[in-house]
N, C-alpha and C positions, 0 to 999 in steps of 0.2 A: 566756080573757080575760087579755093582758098586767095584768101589776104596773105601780104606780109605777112610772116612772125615780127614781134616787136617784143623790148626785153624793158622789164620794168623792175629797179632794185627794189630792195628790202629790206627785214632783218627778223630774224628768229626771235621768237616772244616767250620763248622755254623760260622757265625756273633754275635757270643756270648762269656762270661766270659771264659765258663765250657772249653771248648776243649777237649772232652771226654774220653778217652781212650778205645778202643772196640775193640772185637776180633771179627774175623769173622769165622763162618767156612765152609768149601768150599767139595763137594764132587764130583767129575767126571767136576771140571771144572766150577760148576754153584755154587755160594751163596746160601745156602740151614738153615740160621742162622748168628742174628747179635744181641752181646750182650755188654753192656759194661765190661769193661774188670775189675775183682775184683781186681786186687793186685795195680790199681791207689790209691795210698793214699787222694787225692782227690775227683774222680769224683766216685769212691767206686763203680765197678761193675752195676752203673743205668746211663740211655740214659731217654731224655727226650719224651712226645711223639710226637714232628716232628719228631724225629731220628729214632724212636722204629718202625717204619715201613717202614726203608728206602730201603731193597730192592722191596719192592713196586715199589718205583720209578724207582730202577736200571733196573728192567725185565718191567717196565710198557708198554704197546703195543701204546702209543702215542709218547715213547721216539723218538728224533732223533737220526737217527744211520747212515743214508747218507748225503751227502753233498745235498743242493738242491741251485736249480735257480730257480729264479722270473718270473712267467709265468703271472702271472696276475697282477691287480691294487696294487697299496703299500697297503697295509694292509688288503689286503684280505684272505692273508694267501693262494695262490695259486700259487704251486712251481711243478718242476719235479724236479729228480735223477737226478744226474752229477755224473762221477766219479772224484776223489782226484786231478790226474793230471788236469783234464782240469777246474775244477775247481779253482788251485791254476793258474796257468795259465793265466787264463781271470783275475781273481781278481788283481795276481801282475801285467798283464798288465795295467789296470785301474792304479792301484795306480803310477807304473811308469809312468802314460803317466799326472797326477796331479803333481807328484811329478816336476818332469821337467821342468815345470813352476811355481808352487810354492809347497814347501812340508808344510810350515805351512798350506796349505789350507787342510790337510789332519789331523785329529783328533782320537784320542784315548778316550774310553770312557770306563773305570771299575769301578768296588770299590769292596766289600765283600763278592762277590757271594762262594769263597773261602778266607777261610781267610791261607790257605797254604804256606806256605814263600816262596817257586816255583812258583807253579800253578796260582799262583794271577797276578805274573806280571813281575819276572826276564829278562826271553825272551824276552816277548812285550815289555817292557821300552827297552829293549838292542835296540830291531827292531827300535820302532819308533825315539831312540836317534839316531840312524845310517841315520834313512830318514830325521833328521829335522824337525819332523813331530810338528804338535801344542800337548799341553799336558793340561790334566786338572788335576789339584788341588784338592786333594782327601779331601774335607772338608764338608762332609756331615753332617757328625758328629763326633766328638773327638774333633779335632783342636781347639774351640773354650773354653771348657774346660782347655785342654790343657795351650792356650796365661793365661788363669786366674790364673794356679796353675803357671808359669812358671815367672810370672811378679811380683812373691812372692818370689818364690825358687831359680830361674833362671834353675829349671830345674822339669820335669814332675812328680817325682818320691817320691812317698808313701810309707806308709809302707804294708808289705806283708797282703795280708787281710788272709790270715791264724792265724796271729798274731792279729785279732780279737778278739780269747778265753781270751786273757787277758785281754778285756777291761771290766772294770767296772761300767762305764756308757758308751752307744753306742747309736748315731746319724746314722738312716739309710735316707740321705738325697736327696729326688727326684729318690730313686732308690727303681724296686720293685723285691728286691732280693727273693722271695721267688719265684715269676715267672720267672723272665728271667737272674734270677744265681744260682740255686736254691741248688746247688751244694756246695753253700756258707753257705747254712743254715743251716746245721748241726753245726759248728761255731760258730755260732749265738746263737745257742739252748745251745750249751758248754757256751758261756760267760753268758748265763741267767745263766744255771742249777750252776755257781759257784759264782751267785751272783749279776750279772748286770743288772743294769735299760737299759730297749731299746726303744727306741722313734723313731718315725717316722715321717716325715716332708714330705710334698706331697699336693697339690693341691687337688689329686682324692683320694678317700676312695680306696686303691687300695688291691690287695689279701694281700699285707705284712700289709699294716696298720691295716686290718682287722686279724691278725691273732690273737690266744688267746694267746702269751708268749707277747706281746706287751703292755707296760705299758702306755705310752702315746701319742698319735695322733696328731699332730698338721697341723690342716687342711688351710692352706694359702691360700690367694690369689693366684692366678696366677702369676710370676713372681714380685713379692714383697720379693721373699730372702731378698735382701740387707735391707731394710729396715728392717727385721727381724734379721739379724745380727747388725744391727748400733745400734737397741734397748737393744740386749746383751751386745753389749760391753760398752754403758751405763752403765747398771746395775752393770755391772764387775769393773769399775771403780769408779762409785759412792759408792760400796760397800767394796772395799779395796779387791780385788778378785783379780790384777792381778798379774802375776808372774816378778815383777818390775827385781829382778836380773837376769833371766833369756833374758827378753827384751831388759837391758841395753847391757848384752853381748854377746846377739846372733845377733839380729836385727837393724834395721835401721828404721829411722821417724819413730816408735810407735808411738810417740807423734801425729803425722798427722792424726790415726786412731781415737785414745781418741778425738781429738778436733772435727774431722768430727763425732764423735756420740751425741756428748752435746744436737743437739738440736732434737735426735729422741729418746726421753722420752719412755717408755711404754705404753702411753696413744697414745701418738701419731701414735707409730707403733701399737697402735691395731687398730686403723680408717685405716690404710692402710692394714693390713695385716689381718683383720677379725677374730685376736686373740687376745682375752683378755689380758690383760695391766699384770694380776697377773700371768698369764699361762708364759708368758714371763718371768717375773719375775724369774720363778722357775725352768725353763730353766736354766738360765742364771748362776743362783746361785748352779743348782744342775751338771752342765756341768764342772763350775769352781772349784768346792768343793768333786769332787768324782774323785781318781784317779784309774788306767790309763782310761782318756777321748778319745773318740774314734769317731771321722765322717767317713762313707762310703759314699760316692758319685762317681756314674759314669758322663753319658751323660746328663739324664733328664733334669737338668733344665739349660744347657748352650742353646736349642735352641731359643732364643731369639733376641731381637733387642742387649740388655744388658747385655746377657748372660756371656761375659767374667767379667763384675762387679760380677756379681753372683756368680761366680767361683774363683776370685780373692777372693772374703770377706769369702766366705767358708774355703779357705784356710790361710787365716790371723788369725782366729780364736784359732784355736791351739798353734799360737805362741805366741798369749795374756797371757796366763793361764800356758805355759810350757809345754802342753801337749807333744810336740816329746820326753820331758826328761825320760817318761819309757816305758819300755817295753806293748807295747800293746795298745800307745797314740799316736794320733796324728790324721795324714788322709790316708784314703784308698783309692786309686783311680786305674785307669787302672794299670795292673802289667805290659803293653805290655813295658814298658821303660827298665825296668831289662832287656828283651832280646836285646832290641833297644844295647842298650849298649854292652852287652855280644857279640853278633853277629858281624861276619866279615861285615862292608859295603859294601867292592867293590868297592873303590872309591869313586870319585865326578862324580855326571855326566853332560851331557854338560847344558847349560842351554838353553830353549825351549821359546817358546812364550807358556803359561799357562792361562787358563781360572779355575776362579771359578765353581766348578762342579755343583754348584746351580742356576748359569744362563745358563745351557743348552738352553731353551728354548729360551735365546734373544740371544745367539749364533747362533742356529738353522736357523732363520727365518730373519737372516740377511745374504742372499743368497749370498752376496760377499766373505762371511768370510772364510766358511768351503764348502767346496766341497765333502768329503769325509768321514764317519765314522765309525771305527772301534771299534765293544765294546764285550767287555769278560765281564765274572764275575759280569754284572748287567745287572740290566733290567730297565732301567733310563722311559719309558714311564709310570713306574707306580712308583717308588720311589724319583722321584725327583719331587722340587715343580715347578709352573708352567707350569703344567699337558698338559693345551690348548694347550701352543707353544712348548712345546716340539713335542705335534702328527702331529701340524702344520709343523714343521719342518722337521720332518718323514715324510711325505707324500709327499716333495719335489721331483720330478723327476728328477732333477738334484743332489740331495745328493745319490752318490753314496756311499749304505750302504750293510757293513759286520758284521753281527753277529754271535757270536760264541758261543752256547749255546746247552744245553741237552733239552730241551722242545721250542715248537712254541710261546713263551712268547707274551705279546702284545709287546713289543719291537720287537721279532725277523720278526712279522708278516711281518714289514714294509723294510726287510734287503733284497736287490737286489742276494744275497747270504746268504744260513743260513750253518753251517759247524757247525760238531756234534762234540760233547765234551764228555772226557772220564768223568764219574763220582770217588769220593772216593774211590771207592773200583776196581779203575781200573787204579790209578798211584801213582807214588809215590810222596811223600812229607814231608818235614820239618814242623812240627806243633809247633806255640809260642803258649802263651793264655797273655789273658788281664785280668782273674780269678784268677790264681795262677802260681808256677814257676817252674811248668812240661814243659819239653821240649821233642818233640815225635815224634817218626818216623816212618809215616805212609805208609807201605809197602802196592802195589800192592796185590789184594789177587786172584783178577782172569783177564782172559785176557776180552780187551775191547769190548765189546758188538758190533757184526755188524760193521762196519767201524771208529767205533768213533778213536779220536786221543787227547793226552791230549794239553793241550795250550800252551805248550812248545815246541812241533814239531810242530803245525799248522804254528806258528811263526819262527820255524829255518826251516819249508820247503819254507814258503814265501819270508824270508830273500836269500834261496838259486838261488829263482825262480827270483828275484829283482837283482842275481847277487853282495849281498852285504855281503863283504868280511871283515866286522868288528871284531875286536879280542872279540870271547867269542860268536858266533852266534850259531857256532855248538857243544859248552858244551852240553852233556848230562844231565838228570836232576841228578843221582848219581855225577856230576862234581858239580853241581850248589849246592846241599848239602853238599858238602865237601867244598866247598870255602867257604859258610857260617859259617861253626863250625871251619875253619881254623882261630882261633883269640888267642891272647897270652892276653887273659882277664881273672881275677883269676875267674870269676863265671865258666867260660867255661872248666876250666882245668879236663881233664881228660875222656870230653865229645865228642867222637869220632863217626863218623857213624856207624864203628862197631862194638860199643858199645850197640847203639841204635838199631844198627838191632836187635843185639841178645838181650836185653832188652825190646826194646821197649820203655821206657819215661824213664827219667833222670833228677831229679830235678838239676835247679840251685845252684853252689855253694856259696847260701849267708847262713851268718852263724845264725841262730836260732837267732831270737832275735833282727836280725839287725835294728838299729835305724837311717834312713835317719837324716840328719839335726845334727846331736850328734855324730855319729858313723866317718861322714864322713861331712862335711863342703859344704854349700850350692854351686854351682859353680857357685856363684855370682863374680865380681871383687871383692868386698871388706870380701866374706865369710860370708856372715851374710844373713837375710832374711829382705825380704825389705815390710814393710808397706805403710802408706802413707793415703792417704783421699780419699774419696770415699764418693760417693753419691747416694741417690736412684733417680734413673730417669724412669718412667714409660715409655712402649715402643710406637711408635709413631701409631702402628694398637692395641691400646687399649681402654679402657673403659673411663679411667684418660688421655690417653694420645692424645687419639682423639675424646671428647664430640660430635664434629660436626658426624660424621659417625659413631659414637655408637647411633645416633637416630634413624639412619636408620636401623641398624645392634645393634643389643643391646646385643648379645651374642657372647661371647668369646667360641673358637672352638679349642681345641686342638685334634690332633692324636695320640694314642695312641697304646704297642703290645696287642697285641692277651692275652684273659686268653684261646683260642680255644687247636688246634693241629699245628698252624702255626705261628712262628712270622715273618715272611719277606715275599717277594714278590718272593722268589724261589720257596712257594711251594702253593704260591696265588691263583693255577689254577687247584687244584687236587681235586678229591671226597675223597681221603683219608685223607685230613690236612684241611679239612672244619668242622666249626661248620655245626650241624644239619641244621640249618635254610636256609643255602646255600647263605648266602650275608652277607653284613657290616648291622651294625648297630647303628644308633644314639641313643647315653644315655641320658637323660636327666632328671634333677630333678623334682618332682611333682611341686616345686614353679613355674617354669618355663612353664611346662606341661597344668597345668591347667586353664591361664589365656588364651592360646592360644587353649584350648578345642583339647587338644593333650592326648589320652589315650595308655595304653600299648598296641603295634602291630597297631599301627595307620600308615599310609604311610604317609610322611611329605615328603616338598619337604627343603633342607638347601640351602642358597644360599646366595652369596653377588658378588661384581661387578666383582669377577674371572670368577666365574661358579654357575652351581646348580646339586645338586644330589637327586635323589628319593630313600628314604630307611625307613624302619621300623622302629618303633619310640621304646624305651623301656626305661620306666619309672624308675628313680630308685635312689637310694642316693646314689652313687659311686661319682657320679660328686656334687658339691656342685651351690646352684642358683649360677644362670649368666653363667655358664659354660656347654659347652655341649661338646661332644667327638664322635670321630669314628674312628675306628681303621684301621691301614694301614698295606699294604701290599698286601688287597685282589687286583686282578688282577681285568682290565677297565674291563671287559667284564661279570662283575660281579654286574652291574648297567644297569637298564635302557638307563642312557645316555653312556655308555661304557665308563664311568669314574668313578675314584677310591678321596680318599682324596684330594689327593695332585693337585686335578681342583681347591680345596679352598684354600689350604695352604699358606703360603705368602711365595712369594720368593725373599725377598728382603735378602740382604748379606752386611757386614757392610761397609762405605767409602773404608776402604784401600783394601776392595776386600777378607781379608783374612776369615775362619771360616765360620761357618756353614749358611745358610738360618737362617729366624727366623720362624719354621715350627710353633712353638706354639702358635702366635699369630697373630690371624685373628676373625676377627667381621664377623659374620652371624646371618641372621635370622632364624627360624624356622615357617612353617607355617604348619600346614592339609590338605591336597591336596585338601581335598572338601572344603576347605576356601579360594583358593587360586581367 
């Protein structure tokens, strides 16, 4: 005779805004329904569909559920069963008999496979801070945004994007909220239906630009932001637009910004930026002239060479005009800072030898460096660029590799050890968001599938197996959540574990309305927000910026998410989170298309001196001439040449090492396979 059903909440742990809230419900022991959870004020009772089918994955008959060993060649993906112990065993024997002789030669490799404030990384940072081990620099994407808002504010933090509905004119910039935050758009819909003009600024005809409450589109170049803001703040000044008492006593060098725009006229930023001289114009005047003014920007457009200029000027913008001064002005950016803040840290921890997570590949294949690697929560052979060297490096028989994963990913394929991972709905976890300021606590709803273990015992069994005695190895993960909410921070107060168990989400204590920059004083030395000059510099794999290799290459490649059932590389390898077609696809404009006798569903080979990929061609005006696109995440084995985007991508990362790859900018050709 079945049990009850019993319903236990939750929260999505994706690489996205929303952080769901969902309930599950459970009967004799098996997930038998998974919905989102109605009483989130937020995420309102709806799941996206990667999520809408997620115990699919949890019961899928591919999942890993034992430990395995490497029987066969790296990547062939041919393993046998181990049991727990001896597999922990032989692996912390490896790592103790590296570490011994050098523990930096031993590496960590994550990022957002969870975005869980536990399961992502408390343990494994404890572990590898205890071995000495080398560490990478989680800068894939944010970071670089981030150095832009932060060398304005001295600190990351925007206004709540809930506090959206007030704005009356609203900049949706490089972000395609209606896809991959979509949770946000209700919002959005509210600041139209009570009055406000909404614009969108994007390179790609993208679903937000395209929708029908969308007043005006401004389709850019490619990474010409800056130039498109130094023509605004022209205008702003030539026309007696800015908010002078505001500037004099909030900020610092204003003057620096006005004098750095003088000589990018309208006219000029339309030869750069492929937008009329008047369309600027009324931007500029209607952004300044309609209050509370409002820019949303995430990540998009910091992937660049210049990306932190981009992100800097975005953010100088609102301080021209005054907009923080009301309610509902200003910028919206990641909310993840609100928690940053709120949240216990845990100290400082020691400092490591760090590698940019975007030279994996010239890490890899410099066989002196790293001997060993360890990766949770990603799947770096398909999301990171520099695709080649990375597999190159993979395939090393001397890189003794651990991965720790729920699926045979192309990353796990090549792991001398693959060790199974409990999924969402089978540990527990602390959930932030980077959408809005629900904090959530996502309870266990059934026991873990077959052997799996979550990533916090794999790491306090190997720390035990390693003999290493650091304080905080053997916290629990209910310790590891309490230490985090343990803060005497006023957003935090009154927000207890078992609060949240019995709740479940908990918004932060900021009070309705709160105005960053107004409310509370920049954490600048001087308290003010700092301007300064700026320039447009085209990037050095560009069209302006490298003539010589744009002869060769005359098209600019960006990647782009999914409009499918998947946006990452976690669920890159499923028949359930694929578009119908079964592979990636290259977009490409009719101008582009036709002179190169490219029709829709043509096989095209794209390629330039990284790599080359074979995929079907589709026709279309999302991407504008000169621009072609293909989206990322799907899994190598999803191509002819068992490579994904990022064999093209460029992986260069700026001088000082910090911030993201510049993914967006790469020159390829496109040709017709029967032309080739």
């Amino acid at each position: 005779m079945s049990g009850e059903p019993i319903a236990v909440i939750g929260a999505c742990h994706h690489d996205c805004p929303d952080t769901c809230a969902w309930e599950v419900t459970v009967q004799d022991g098996r997930a038998i329904k998974l919905r989102g959870h109605d009483e989130h004020p937020f995420t309102r009772g709806q799941l996206c569909p990667k999520v809408n089918r997620f115990l699919d994955r949890v019961y899928h008959p591919d999942r890993l559920l034992y430990p395995l060993r490497r029987i066969g060649p790296k990547g062939s993906g041919e393993y046998e069963p181990i049991g727990w112990e001896e597999a922990i065993d032989e692996i912390a024997g490896r790592l103790r008999d590296i570490a011994d002789r050098d523990p930096e030669a031993i590496l960590q490799y994550s990022f957002d496979g969870t975005q869980g404030s536990i399961q992502k990384g408390v343990m494994a940072d404890r572990f590898f801070d205890a071995l000495g081990a080398s560490d990478i620099r989680r800068h894939l994407c944010g970071v670089t945004s981030n150095l832009g808002a932060e060398a304005v504010s001295g600190s990351r933090l925007g206004i709540d994007p809930e506090e959206l509905r007030h704005a009356r004119f609203l900049i949706l910039w490089g972000t395609n909220t209606l896809l991959t935050n979509r949770h946000l758009w209700p919002t959005i819909e509210a600041a139209k239906t009570a009055g406000a003009t909404l614009v969108v600024i994007d390179p790609i005809r993208t679903q937000t630009a395209a929708a029908p409450i969308v007043d005006e589109f401004f389709q850019l170049a490619p990474g010409t932001d800056v130039a498109l803001v130094l023509a605004m703040v022209n205008v702003l000044d030539r026309d007696g637009l800015l908010d002078r008492e505001w500037l004099e006593q909030s900020t610092a060098d204003w003057r620096g910004f006005i004098d750095a725009a003088q000589d990018m006229d309208p006219q000029r930023a339309a030869s750069i930026t492929g937008i009329a001289g008047d369309r600027i114009e009324w931007l500029a005047r209607s952004y300044a002239g309609t209050k509370p003014a409002a820019i949303r920007s995430l990540i998009g457009p910091e992937h660049r060479e210049h990306g932190r200029d981009i992100m800097r000027a975005i953010a100088m913008l609102p301080a021209l005009t005054g907009a923080w001064r009301e309610r509902g002005g200003g910028l919206a950016r990641s909310a993840a800072i609100y928690f940053d803040l709120a949240l216990a840290s845990g100290g400082e921890r020691p400092v490591r030898r760090s590698f940019n997570m975007g030279r994996l590949g010239e890490v890899l294949t410099d066989g002196a460096m790293i001997e060993a690697l360890v990766v949770h929560n990603s799947n770096p052979a398909v999301i990171t660029p520099g695709q080649n060297d990375i597999i190159a490096g993979l395939e090393r028989e001397d890189l003794f590799t651990v991965v720790i994963e729920q699926f045979l990913t192309d990353t796990a394929r090549y792991a001398d050890y693959v060790l199974p991972a409990t999924t969402q709905l089978e540990h527990l976890d602390l959930m932030t968001a980077w959408g809005h300021l629900y904090l959530s606590l996502n309870l266990p709803a059934i026991e873990p599938c077959g052997e799996t273990l979550p990533n916090t015992e794999i790491f306090r069994r190997l720390a035990a197996a390693m003999g290493l005695t650091d304080e905080g190895l053997r916290d629990s993960d209910e310790d590891l959540v309490r230490q985090l909410l343990d803060s005497d921070h006023p957003w935090l107060e009154g927000i207890t574990f078992d609060r949240l168990r019995a709740e479940g989400f908990v918004r932060l204590g900021v009070a309705p309305g709160f105005r960053p920059y107004v409310d509370s004083r920049p954490p600048t030395a001087d308290g003010k927000l700092h301007l300064g000059g700026l320039d447009y510099r085209p990037g050095t794999e560009t069209r302006t910026g490298n003539p010589v290799l744009a002869q060769r290459y005359p098209l600019t490649m960006m990647s782009r998410k999914q409009h499918a059932k998947f946006l990452n590389a976690n669920y890159g390898g499923f028949e359930n989170h694929l578009p119908q077609e079964g592979e990636p696809r290259l977009e490409i404009h009719e101008a582009d298309a036709l002179p190169r006798g490219i029709n829709d569903g043509d096989r095209v080979e794209v390629r330039n001196d990284r790599g080359a990929l074979t995929l079907t061609a589709t026709v279309s005006d999302t991407a504008q001439p000169g621009l072609v696109t293909i989206p990322f995440g799907w899994w190598n084995r999803s191509t002819p040449e068992a490579r994904a985007v990022n064999a093209l991508t460029n992986p260069a990362v700026a001088a000082d090492d910090i911030g993201s790859s510049f993914f967006h900018e790469n020159l390829v050709e496109v040709v017709r396979l029967d032309d080739r």
